[in-house]
N, C-alpha and C positions, 0 to 999 in steps of 0.2 A: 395372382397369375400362377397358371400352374408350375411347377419346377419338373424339368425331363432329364436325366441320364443321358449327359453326351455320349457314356460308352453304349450306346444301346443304336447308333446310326454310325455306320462310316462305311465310304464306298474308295475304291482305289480308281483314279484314271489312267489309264496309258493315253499319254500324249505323243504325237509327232510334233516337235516344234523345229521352226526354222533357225537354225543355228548362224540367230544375228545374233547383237547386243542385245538385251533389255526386252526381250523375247520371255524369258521366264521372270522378270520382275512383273511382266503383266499378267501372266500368270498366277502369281501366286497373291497381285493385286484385288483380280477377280472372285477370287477364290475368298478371300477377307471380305469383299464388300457383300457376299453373300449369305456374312456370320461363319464360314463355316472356320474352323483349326487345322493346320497342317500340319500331322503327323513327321511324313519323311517326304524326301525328294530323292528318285535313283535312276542314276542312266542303266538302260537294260539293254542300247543298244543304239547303230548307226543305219541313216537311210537317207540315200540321196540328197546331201545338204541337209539331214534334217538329225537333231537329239530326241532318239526315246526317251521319255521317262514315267515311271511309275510316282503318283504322288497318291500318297493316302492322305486322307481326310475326315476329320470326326464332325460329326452335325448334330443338332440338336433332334432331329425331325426327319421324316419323309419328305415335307416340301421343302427344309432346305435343301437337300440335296441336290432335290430339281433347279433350286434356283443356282445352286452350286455350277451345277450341269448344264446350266443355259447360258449364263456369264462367261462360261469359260468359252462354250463352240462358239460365241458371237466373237471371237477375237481373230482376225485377219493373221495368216502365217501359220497357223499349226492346226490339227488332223486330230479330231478323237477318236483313238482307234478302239478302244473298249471301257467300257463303265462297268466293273462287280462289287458286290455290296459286300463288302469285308466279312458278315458274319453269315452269310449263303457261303461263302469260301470256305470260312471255318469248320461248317457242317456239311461239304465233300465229304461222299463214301464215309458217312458217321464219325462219331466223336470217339470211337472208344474201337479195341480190338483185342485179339486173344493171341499171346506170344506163349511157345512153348519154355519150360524152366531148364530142360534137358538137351545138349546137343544132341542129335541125332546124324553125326560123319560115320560112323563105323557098322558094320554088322552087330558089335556088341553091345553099341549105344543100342541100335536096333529091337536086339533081344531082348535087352532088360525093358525097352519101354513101351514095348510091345508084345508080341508071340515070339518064343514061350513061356519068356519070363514074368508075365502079366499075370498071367495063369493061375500063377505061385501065392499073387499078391491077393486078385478075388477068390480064391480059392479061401485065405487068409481072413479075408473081409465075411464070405458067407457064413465060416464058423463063430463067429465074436465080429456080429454088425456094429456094435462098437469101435470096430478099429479102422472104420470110413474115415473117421476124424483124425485119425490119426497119414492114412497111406490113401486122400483123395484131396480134393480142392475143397472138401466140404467143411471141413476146419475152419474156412478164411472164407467164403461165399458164399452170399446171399440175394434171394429173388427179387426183385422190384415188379412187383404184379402191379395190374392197371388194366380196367375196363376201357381207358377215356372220359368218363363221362364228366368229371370235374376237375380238370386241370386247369389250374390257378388262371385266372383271367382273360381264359377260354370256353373255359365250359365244357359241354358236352362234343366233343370237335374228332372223337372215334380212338381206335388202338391205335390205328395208322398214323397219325397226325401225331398222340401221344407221344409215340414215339424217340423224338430229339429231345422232349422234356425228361424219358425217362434215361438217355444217355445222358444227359448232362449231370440227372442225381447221380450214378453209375459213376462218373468224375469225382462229385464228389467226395465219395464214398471213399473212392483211394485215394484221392490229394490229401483228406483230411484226416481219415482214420484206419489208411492200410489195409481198407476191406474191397475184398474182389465183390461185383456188383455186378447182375446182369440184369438187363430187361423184358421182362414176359408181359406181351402184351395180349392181353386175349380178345377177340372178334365175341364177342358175348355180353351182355347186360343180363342175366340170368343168375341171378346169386346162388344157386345150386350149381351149376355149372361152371362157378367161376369156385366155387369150393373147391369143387370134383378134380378140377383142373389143379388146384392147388396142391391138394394132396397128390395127386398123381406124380407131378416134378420134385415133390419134398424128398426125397431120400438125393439127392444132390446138391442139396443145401442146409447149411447151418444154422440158419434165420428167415423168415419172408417179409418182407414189406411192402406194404399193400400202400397205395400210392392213388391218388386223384380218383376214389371214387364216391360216386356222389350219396349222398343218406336221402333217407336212410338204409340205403342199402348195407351200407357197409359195416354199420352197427351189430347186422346178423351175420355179414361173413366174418369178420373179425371175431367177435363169440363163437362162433361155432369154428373157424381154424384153430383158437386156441385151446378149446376142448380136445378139439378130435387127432390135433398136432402133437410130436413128445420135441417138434424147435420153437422155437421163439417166435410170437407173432405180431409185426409193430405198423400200426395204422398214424404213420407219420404224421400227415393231416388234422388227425386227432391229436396225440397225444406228444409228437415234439413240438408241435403249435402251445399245447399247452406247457409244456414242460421248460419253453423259452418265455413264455409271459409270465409265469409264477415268477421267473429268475430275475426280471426284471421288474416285475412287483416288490420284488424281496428288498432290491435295493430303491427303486425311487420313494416306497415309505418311509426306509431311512433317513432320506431328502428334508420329509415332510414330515416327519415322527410321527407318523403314524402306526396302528398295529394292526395287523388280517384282523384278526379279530372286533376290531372298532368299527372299520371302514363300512358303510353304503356302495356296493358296486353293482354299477349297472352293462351289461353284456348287451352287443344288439347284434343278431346273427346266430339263429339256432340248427345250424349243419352241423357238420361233422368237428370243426375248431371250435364250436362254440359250446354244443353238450360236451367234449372233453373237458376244456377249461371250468368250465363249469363245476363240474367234479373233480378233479385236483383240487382246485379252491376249495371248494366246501372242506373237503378233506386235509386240508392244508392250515385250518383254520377260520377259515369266512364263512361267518354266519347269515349276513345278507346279503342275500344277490338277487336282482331281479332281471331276468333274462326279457329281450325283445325281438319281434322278429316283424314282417312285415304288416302283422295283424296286429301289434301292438304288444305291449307287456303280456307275457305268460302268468296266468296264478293260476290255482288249481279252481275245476270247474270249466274253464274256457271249451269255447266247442267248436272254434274257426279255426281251421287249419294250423290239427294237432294230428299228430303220430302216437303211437306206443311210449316214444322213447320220450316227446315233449310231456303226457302225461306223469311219466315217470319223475321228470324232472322239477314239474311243476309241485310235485308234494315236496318238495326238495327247499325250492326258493319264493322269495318273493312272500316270507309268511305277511303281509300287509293287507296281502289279495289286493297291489294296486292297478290300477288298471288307466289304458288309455297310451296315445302314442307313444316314440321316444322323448318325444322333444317334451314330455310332461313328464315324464316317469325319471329322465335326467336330472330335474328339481334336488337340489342338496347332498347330491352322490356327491363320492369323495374321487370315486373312480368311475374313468369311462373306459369298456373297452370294445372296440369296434374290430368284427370278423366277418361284415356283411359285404354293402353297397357304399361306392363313389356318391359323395355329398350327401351322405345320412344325417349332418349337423350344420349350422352354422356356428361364427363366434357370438352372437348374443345368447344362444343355448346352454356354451361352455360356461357362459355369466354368471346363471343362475344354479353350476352346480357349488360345494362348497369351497370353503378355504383351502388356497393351495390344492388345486384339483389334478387329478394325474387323470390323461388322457394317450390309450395307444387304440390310435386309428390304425388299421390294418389292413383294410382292402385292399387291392393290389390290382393295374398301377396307381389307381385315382385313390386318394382314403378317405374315409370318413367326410374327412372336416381337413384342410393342408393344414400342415403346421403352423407354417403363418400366420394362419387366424385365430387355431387355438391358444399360440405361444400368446395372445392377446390377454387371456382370462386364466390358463391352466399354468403353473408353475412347473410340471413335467411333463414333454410331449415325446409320444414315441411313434414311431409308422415301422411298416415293413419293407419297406426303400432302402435301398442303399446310397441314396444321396440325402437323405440326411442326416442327421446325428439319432442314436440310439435305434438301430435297425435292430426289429426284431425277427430274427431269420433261426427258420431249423439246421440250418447249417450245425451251428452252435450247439447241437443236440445228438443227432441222428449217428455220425460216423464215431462221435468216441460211445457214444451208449453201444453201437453195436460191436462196436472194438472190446467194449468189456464183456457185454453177454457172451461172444466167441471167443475169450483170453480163457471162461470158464465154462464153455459148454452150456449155457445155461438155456432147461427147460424151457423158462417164459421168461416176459419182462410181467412184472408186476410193480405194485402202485410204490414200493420201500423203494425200490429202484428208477422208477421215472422221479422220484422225490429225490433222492440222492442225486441225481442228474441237475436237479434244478436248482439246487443247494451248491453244486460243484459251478455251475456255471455263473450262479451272482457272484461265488467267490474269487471269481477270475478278475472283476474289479478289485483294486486294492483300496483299503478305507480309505487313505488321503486321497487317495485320485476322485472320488466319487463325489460330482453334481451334478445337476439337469439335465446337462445334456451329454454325462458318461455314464448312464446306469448299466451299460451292458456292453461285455466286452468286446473286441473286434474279432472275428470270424478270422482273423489271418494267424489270430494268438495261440500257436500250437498247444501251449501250456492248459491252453481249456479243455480241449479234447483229452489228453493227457488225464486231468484231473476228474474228465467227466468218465472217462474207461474206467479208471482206478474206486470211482466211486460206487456207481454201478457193479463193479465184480464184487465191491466188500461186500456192496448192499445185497446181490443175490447169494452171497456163500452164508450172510446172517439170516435169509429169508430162506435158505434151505431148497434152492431153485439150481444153485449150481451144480454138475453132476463133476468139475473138480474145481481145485482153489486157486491155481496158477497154470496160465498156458502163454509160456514164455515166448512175446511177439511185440516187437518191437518198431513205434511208428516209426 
């Protein structure tokens, strides 16, 4: 059965109820026999013999809700005056906004923060563009670009739509690592144009991130912004996907003593997370990998729906030349890692891979294969849920990596520094605490971001990408 995130439904009622007895225990009776949780119960207010109140409610579902919502109207003596769905509240008039740092009461706040005194300051800025970083917001912010066209277990669904996905990373951004984050959404599928666009807004930012778009397109805007770019350019979906699965690779073979270097891993999912990971790994030390996609095992040679980028990759992996679907190619792998499609496996699949098999299903919401059924055959399971144990989420990646690249100004992210990242983050487990189902730490552990900033700056001042060594900011 599948498992669903209560926090992912909840609707609030405003009730009139008639101010008898035993009026709100049927309420909150109905309300139980319909599965659903009550949050709170709050009077908001008086009417004619009657108690408002708001009750929120968490559900599993869209049809519980209904059934929430049908149980309750069939009750004799109270008024449903309105049903909203907690998380449509939430995202009123957007998630995110822009506060000024400076009062602005006086004519002299006035001046300085505006004409004449501004004057002084881009005047300042045009002689030595270096010192943007210094006397604008460009220091601390950066872009969150996005076509639409692959966001996470939606798909192609437009900029417009995009849109509250990209406010919500924008949250992220500064809950977890102190960096201002805005979202550019561009009305374009046109990878020239989504360049052109890029570079146009770059002198207003520190870093860009490129955010849900689909391959391979974004293999050539990525390349080509960080050539033609002198900030940092990070294709989240790529490479903090990757840069949280090495972390948690790192430790669950600890689990199982295993080393990158010994392991059979097999990949199923060749977009955007899955050529990254791909190479981290190799580079990381994994010498076999055999990647798959809906055509079956990649080896070099194949001629069914291949790209530039899959040929590339295909000289890369898989030296076996095996061939044939997942569910064959999975045969005695040590490792499974799934960046595709909902029910790509079953558990007698996960059977037949080896001893002590580590498996992270990752589609998102549905994965692979549930836990459930892997935790049947595989000794470490991991998903990218957050209800169950060992989520693997970019959270864990994205805001202290970029906390560090901006503490030092740095050129680019290059591969010393998403390695450092990934190194910083299995270390956020501490060795006694580490088994099956801790390989990876919790997303609320400030200490990781922390660690993953600090590693990142050393990693780009050794890799000679920083343009300095300390830029004192504090999460």
């Amino acid at each position: 059965m599948m498992k669903t995130s209560k926090l992912r439904y909840g609707i609030m009622i405003r009730l009139e109820i008639t101010n008898k007895p035993g009026m709100l225990g049927r309420v909150t009776s109905a309300i139980g026999k319909a599965g659903g949780d009550i949050g709170s119960i709050d009077i908001v207010g008086f009417k004619d013999g009657c108690i408002i109140r708001d009750v929120t409610i968490t559900a599993a579902d869209h049809e519980m809700e209904q059934r929430i919502i049908a149980n309750v109207g069939k009750i004799n003596g109270l008024r449903i005056v309105n049903v909203a769905d907690r998380t449509f509240m939430a995202h009123q008039g957007g998630k995110i906004e822009i506060r000024s740092k400076l009062p602005l009461k006086t004519r002299a706040d006035l001046s300085m923060a505006y004409t004449p005194g501004v004057a002084r300051v881009s005047t300042a800025i045009h002689e030595n563009p270096e010192r943007a970083y210094e006397l604008t917001i460009k220091k601390n912010t950066i872009a969150i670009v996005t076509d639409g066209t692959a966001v996470l277990g939606l798909g192609d669904i437009g900029p417009r739509a995009a849109m509250p996905v990209m406010e919500g990373k924008a949250m992220l951004f500064k809950a977890f690592g102190g960096v201002d984050a805005f979202p550019i959404c561009l009305d374009t599928k046109d990878p020239e144009d989504i360049i052109k666009a890029v570079k146009w807004i770059s002198p207003g930012f520190g870093g860009i991130n490129l955010e849900d778009i689909s391959a391979p397109r974004c293999f050539e805007i990525e390349t080509r912004l960080k050539r033609e770019l002198d900030i940092p350019v990070f294709h989240d979906d790529q490479h903090g996907t990757a840069v949280v699965i090495l972390a948690g690779l790192i430790n669950a073979l600890k689990i199982v003593d295993k080393r990158l270097e010994e392991i059979t891993l097999v990949v199923n999912g060749l977009g955007a997370a899955g050529m990254a990971t791909i190479r981290l790994l190799l580079s990381s030390g994994v010498r076999k990998i055999i990647g798959c996609d809906r055509s079956g095992a990649l080896y070099l040679g194949r001629k069914e729906n291949m790209n530039p980028v899959k040929e590339e990759i295909a000289t890369l992996t898989n030296p076996d030349r095996i061939k044939g679907p997942l569910v064959k190619v999975i045969k005695g792998a040590d490792v499974f890692l799934g960046v595709s499609q909902p029910d790509a496996l079953q558990a007698k699949d996960i059977r037949k891979m080896a001893k002590d098999a580590i498996v992270f299903a990752m589609a998102n919401p549905i994965p692979e294969i549930m836990p459930e059924e892997a935790q049947k055959y595989a000794r470490v399971v991991a998903t990218g849920r957050s209800d169950y144990h060992n989520q693997i989420n970019n959270v864990l990646c994205f805001p202290g990596l970029f906390r560090g690249v901006l503490d030092c100004r740095a050129r680019d992210i290059n591969h010393d520094m998403l390695l450092a990242a990934a190194h910083a983050i299995a270390s956020g487990v501490n060795p006694s605490e580490l088994r099956e189902d801790y390989i990876i730490p919790s997303i609320f552990d400030r200490q990781v971001q922390e660690k993953v900033a600090r590693a990142v700056r050393e990693a780009a001042v050794q890799s000679n990408v920083a343009r300095q060594e300390h830029q004192f900011f504090t999460l």
